[in-house]
C-alpha positions as CSV (number, residue, x, y, z in Angstrom):
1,X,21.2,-3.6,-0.9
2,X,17.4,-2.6,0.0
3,X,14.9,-3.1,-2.3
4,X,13.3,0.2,-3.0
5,X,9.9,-0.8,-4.9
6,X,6.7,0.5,-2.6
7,X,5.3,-1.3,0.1
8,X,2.0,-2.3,-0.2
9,X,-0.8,-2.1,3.1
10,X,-4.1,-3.9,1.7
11,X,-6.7,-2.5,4.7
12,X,-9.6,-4.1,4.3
13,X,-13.1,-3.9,6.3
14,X,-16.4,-6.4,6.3
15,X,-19.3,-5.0,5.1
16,X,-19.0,-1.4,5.2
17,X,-20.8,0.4,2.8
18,X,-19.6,3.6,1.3
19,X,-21.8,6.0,2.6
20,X,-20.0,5.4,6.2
21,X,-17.2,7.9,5.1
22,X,-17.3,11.2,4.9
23,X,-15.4,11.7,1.7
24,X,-18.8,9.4,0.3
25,X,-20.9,11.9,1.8
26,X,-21.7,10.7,5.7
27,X,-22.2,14.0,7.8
28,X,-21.1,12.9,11.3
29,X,-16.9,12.3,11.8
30,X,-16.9,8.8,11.2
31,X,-13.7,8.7,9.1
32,X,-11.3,11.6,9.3
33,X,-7.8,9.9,8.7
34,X,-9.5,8.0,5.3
35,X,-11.1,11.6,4.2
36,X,-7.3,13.1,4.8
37,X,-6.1,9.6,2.7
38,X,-8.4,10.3,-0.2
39,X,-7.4,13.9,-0.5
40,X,-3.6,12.8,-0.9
41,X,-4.7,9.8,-3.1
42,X,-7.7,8.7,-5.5
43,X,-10.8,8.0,-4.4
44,X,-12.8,6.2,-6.8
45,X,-16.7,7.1,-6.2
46,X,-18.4,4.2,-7.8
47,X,-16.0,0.9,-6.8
48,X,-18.3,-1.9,-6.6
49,X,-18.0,-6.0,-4.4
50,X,-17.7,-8.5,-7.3
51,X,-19.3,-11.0,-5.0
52,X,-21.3,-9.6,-1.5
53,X,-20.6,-12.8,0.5
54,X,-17.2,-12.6,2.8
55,X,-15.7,-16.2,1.9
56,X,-16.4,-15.7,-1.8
57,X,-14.9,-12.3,-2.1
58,X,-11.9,-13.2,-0.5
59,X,-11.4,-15.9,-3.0
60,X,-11.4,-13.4,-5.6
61,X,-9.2,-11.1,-3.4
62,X,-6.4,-13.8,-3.2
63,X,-6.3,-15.3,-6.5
64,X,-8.0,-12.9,-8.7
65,X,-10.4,-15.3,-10.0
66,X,-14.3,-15.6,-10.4
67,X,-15.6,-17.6,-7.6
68,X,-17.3,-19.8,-10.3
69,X,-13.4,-20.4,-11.7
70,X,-12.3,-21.5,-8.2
71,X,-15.3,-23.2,-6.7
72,X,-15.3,-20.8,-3.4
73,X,-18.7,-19.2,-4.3
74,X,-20.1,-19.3,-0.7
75,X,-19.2,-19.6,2.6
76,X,-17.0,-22.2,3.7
77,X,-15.2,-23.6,0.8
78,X,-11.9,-23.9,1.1
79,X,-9.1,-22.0,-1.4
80,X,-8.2,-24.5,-3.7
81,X,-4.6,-25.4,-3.5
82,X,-3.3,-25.6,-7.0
83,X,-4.7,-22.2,-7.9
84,X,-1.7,-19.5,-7.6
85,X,-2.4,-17.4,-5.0
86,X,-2.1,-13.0,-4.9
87,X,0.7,-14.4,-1.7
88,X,2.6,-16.7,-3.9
89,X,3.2,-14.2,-6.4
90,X,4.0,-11.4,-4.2
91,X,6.6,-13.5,-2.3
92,X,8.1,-14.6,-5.4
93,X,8.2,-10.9,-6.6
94,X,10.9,-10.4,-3.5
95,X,8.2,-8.8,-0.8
96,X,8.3,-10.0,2.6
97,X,4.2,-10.2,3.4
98,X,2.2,-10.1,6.4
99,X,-1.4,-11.5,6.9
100,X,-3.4,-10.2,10.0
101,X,-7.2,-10.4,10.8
102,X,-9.8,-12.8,9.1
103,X,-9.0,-15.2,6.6
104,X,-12.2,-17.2,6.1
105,X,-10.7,-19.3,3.3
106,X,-9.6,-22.8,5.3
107,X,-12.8,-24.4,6.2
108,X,-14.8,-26.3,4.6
109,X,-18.8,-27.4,5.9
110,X,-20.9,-25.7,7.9
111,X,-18.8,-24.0,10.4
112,X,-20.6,-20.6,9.6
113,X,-23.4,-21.6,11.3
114,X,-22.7,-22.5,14.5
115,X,-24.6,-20.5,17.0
116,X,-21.7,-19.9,19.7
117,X,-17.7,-18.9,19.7
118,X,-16.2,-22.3,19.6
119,X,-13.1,-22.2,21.8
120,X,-11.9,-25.3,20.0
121,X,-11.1,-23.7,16.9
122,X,-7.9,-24.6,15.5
123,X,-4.7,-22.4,14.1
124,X,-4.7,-22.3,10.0
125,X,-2.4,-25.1,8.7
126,X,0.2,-23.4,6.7
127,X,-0.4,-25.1,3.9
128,X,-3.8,-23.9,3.7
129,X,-2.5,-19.8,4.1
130,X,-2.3,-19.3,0.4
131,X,1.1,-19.1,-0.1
132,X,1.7,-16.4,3.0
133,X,5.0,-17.6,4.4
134,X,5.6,-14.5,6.5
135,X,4.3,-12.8,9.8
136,X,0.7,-13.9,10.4
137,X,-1.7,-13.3,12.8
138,X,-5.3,-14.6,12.1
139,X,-7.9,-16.9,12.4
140,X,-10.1,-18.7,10.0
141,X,-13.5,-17.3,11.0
142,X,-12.6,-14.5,13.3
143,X,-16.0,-13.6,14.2
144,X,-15.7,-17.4,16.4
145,X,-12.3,-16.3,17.9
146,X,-13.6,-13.1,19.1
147,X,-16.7,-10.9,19.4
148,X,-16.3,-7.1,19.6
149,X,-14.3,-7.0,22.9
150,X,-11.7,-9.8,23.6
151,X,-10.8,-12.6,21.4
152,X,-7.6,-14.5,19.9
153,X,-5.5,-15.3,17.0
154,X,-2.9,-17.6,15.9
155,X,0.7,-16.8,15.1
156,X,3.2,-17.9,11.9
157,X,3.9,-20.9,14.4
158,X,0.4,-22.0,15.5
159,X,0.4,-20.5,18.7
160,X,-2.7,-18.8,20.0
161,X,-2.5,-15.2,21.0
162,X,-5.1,-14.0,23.2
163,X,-6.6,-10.5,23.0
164,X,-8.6,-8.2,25.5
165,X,-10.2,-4.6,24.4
166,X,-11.8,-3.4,21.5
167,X,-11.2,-6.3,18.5
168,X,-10.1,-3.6,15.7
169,X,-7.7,-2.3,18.2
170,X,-6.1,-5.0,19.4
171,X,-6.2,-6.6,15.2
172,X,-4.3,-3.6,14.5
173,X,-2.0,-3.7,17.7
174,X,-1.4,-7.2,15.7
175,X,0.1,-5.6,12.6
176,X,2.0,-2.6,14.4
177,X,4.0,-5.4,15.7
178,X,5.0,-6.5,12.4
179,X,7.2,-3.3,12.4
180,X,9.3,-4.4,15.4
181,X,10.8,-7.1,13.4
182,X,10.9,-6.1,9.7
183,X,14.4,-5.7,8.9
184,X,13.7,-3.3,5.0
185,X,16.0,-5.7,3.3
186,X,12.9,-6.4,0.9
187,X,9.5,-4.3,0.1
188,X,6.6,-5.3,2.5
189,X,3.1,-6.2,1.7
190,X,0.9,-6.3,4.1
191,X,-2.8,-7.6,4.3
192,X,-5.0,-6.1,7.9
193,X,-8.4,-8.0,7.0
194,X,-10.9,-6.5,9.9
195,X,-13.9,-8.1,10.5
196,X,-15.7,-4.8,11.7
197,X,-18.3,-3.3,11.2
198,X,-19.7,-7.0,10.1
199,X,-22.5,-8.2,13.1
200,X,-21.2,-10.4,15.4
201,X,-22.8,-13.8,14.4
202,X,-23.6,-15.0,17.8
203,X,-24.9,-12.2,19.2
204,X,-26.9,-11.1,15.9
205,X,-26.0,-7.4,16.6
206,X,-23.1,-5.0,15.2
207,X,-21.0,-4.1,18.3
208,X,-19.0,-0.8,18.2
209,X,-17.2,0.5,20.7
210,X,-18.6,1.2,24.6
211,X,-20.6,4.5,24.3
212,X,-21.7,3.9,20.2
213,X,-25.1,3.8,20.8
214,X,-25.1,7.4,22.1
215,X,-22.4,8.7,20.5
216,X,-23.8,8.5,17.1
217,X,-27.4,8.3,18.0
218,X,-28.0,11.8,15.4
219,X,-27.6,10.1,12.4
220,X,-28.7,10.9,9.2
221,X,-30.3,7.7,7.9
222,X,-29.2,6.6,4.2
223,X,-32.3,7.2,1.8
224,X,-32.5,3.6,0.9
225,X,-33.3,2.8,5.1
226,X,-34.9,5.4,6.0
227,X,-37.5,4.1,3.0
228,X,-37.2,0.3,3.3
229,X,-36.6,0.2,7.6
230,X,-34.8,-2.9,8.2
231,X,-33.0,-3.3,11.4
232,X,-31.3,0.1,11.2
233,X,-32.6,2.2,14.0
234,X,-31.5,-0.2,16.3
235,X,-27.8,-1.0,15.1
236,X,-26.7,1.9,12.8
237,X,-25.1,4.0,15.7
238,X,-23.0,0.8,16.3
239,X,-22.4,0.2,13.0
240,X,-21.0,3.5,12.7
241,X,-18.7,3.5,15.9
242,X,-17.3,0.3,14.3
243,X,-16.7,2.5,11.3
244,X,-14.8,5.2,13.2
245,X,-13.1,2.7,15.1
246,X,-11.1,1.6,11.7
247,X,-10.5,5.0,10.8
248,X,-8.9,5.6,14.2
249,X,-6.9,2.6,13.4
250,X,-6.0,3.1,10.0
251,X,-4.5,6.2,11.5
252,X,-3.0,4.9,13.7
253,X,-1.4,2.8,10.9
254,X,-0.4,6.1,8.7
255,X,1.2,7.1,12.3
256,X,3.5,4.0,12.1
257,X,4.8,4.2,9.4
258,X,5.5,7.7,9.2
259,X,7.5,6.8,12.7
260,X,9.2,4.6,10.9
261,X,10.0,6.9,7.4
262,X,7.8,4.0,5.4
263,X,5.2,6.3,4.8
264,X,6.2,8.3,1.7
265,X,7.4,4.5,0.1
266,X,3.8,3.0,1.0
267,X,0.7,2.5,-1.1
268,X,-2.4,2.4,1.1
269,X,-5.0,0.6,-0.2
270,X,-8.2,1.5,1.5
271,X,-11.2,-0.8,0.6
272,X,-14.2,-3.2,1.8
273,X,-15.2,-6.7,1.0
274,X,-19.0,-5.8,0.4
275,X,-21.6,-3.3,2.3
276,X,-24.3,-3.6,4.3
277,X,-28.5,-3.5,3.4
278,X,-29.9,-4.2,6.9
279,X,-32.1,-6.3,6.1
280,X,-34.0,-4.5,3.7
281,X,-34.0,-6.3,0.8
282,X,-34.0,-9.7,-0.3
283,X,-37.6,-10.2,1.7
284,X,-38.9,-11.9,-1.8
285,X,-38.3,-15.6,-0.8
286,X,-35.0,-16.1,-2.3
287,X,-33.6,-15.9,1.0
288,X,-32.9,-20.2,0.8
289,X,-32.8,-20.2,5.1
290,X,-29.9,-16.9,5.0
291,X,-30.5,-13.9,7.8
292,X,-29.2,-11.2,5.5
293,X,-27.6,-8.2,5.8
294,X,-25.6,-8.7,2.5
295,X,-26.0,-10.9,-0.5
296,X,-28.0,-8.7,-2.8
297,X,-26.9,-6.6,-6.3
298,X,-28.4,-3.4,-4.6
299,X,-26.0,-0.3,-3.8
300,X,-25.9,-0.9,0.2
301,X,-24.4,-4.5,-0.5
302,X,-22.5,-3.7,-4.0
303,X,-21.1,-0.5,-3.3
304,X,-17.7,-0.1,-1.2
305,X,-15.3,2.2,-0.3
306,X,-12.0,2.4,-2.5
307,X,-9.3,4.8,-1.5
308,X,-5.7,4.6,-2.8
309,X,-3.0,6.5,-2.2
310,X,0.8,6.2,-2.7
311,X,2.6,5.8,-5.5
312,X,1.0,6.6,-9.0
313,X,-2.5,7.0,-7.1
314,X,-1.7,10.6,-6.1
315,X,-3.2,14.3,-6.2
316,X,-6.4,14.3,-4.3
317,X,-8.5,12.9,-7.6
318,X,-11.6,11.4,-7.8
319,X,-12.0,8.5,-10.1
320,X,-15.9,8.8,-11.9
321,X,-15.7,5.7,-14.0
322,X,-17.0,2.3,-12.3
323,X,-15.0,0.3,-11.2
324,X,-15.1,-3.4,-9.3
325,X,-12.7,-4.7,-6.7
326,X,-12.4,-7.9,-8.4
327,X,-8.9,-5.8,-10.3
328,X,-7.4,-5.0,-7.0
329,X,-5.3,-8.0,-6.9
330,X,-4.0,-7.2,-10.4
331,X,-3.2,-3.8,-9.3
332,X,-1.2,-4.4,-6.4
333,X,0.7,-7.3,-8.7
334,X,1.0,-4.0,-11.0
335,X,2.5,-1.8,-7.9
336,X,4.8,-4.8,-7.2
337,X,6.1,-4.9,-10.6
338,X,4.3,-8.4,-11.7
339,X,2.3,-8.0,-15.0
340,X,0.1,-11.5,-14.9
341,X,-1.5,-10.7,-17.7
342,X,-4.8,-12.6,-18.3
343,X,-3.6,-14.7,-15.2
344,X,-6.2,-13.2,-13.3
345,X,-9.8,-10.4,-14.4
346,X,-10.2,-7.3,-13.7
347,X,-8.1,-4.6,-14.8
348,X,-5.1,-2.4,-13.5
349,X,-6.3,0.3,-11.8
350,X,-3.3,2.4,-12.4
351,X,-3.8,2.4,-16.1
352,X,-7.6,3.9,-15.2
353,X,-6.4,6.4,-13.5
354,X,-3.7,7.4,-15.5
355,X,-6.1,7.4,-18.6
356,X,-4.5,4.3,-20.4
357,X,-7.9,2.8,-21.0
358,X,-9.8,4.0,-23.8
359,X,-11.5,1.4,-24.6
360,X,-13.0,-0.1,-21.5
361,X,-16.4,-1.0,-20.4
362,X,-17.8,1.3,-17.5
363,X,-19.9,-1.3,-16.1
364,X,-19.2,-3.7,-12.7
365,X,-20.4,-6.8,-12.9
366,X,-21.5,-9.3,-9.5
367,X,-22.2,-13.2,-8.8
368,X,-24.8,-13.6,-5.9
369,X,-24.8,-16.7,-3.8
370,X,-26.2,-17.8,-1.1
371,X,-29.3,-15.7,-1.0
372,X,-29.7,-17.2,-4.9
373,X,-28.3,-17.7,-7.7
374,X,-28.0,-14.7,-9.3
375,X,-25.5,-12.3,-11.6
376,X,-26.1,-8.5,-12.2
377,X,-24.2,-5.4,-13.9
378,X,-24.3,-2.1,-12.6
379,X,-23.8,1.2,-15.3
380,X,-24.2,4.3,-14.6
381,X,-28.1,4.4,-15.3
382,X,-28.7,1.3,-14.4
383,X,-28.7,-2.0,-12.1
384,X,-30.4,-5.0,-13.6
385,X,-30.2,-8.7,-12.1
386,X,-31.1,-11.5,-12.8
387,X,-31.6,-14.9,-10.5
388,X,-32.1,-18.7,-11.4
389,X,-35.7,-19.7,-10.6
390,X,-35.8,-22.7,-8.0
391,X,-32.1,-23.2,-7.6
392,X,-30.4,-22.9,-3.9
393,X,-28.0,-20.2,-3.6
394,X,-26.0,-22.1,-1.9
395,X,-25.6,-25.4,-3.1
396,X,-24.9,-24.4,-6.9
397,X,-22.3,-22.2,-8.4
398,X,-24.0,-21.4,-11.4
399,X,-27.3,-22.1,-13.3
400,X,-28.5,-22.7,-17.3
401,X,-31.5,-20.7,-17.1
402,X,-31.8,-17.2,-15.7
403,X,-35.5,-15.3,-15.0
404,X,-35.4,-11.3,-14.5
405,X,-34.6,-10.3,-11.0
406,X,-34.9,-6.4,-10.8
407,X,-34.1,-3.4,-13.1
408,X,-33.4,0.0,-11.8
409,X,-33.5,3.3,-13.3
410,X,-30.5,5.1,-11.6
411,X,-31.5,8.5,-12.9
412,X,-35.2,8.3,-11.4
413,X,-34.7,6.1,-8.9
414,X,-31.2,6.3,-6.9
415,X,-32.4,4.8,-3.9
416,X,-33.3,1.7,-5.9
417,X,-36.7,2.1,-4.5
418,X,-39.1,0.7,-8.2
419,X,-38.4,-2.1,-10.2
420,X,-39.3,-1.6,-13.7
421,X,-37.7,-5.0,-14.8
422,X,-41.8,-5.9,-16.2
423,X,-42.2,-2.3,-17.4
424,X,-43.1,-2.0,-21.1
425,X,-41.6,1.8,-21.4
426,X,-38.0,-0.1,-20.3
427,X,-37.9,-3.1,-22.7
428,X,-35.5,-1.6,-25.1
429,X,-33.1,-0.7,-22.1
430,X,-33.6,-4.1,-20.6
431,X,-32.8,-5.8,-24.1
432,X,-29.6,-3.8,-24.2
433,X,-28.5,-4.8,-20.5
434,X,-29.5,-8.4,-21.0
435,X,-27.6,-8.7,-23.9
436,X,-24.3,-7.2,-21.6
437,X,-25.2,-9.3,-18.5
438,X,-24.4,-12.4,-21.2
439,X,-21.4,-11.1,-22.6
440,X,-20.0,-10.5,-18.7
441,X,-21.4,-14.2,-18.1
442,X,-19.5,-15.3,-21.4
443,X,-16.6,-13.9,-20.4
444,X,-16.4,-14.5,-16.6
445,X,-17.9,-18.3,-16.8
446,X,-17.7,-19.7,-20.1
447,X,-21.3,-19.9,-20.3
448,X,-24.3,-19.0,-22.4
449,X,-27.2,-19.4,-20.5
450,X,-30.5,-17.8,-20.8
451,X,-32.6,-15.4,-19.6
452,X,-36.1,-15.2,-19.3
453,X,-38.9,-12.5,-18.6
């Protein structure tokens, strides 16, 4: 007998900030299909990245853990393999899953860096999957398999499956094909991790589609570039025909399935690894050797698209209260009917939206890596961070001391333009946030450092 709990599609993009979509605000018709999506679902209007680095964030995303807790707080550390994994649950819930795009969790060193594609690059071991047992389709560092045209995967059975046209085409081309062979004996879960609208490594630009360039060339610049500059002018238009590109695509997706009479039995989960700063900030020697676009407790790298829709997420809503992606792996565990408890942070999401919450903290708390070692909250007035003075980013996890970062007032200063973290008139407010950023520290790491002016 079919198993009639919803399927779950996880669509998830690489550094696309919010302000890409128009149902965050963008003017030009970047993202029709995920406006129509958010007017079905919820669309929650302050969801914040837990972590703005790719690797580290996908950690969290596939064992709903603190980077810190699972040693994958940069780049290129492998997922530990005795930490239960969002795959081995959902696979033990009954739900046939399928993985297909970037993984970015099986390699260990300093692959990252390398300055060209390497066609050497190997399929994903199964063992180091995360417990995904069913269709697959991905590489480890996709962004060295492919640029924005042409590329290739691997397959369940290691075998390499070459790719020609635009990459979030053929990625999703990849997952429609999962529907020629599942057989609706059990509930599907399904993961499509895009690399777009991340910048291709090698060739230091974002590549949209043919035409981008033109085609979105009358932007309206976000406040925050249009005062800082950055690299912007020249690769926003792409950036944004990337952005369009997965919105054609997810629809294309919603097309599927409503083909195939899944639709009304699907939760769409509609979200982003981190955002994007272009280059703006981080310019005050922190940067430990990093070209950044990311890696930063500002709005354009915190702040993320979140669209749900399907099941309990219904009605058009928009969700005010802050929220972080760190609880999305809890929540689809929820959808699926698996309660882990304290298993893994963050919260269920249906229980925010449904009111069953009363007691929560509206605040998002973030580790930074890479760039520095750093930690930050984010409440609705105000963004403070903090960073350890002379420790690399990248080489520790975590640090015993702490010095003040940045502090933004949120009602003056939405653009995050003036850092009043050595104001006198903010002390008071500082105090107070300090005083959280420890508790979240407490409670995420275990730790009690300090913090100092």
């Amino acid at each position: 007998m079919a198993d009639y709990r919803p399927n779950i599609i996880f669509y998830f993009t690489d550094q696309q900030r919010a302000d890409t979509c128009g149902c965050y605000g963008q003017k030009l018709d970047i993202t029709p299909r995920l406006d129509q999506l958010a007017g079905e679902g919820v669309r929650f209007e302050w969801a914040f990245s837990p972590q703005p680095v790719c690797g580290p964030c996908r950690a969290l995303f596939q064992t709903g853990k603190y980077p810190t807790e699972t040693g994958c707080f940069r780049n290129n550390v492998m997922l530990p393999a005795n930490v239960k994994t969002l795959g081995s649950y959902m696979e033990e819930a009954g739900y046939e899953t399928a993985y297909i795009g970037k993984w970015h969790l099986a390699s260990d060193g300093e692959l990252e860096k390398k300055p060209t594609i390497d066609h050497t690059i190997t399929a994903i071991p199964k063992e180091l999957r995360g417990g995904y047992t069913g269709f697959w389709r991905a590489a480890d560092v996709l962004e060295f398999t492919s640029h924005g045209y042409d590329g290739y995967v691997f397959d369940e059975n290691n075998n390499r499956i070459d790719f020609k046209g635009y990459r979030a085409d053929c990625i999703t081309d990849l997952a429609l094909d999962f529907f020629d062979q599942y057989d609706r004996q059990k509930p599907f879960f399904m993961t499509i991790s895009h690399i777009e609208p991340h910048h291709q490594n090698d060739h230091k630009h974002y590549e949209g589609p043919a035409g981008s360039k033109e085609k979105y060339a009358n932007y309206e610049a976000p406040a925050d570039l249009a005062a800082l500059g950055g690299d912007y002018r020249e690769e926003y238009p792409d950036y944004l025909g990337a952005c369009a590109s997965l919105d054609k695509n997810l629809g294309r997706l919603i097309d599927r399935l409503k083909q195939e009479g899944l639709y009304e039995n699907t939760v769409i989960i509609f979200g982003a690894d981190h955002g994007s700063h272009f280059r703006t900030r981080n310019r005050d020697g922190h940067l430990n050797g990093y070209d950044d676009y990311k890696r930063s407790g500002h709005d354009a790298a915190l702040r993320v698209p979140l669209v749900i829709a399907g099941g309990p997420f219904k009605g058009g809503r928009v969700e005010k209260q802050i929220v972080s992606t760190a609880s999305l792996p809890k929540t689809i565990l929820a959808l699926a009917g698996v309660n882990v408890g304290d298993a893994m942070i963050g919260e269920n999401l249906i229980d925010v939206v449904e009111g069953n919450t009363p007691d929560r903290i509206n605040e998002a708390f973030a580790q930074i890596s890479e760039s520095r070692c750093g930690r930050c909250i984010r409440t609705p007035e105000f963004l403070y961070a903090v960073y350890a003075p002379g420790v690399n980013g990248g080489a520790a996890a975590a640090a015993d001391v702490y010095a003040d970062d940045y502090l933004y007032d949120l009602k003056a200063d939405p653009v995050q333009l003036n850092n009043v973290v050595a104001d006198p008139a903010y002390a008071e407010a500082k105090a107070m946030l300090r005083d959280h950023l420890l508790n979240w520290i407490k409670r995420a790491e275990g730790a009690v450092p300090t913090i100092t002016n």
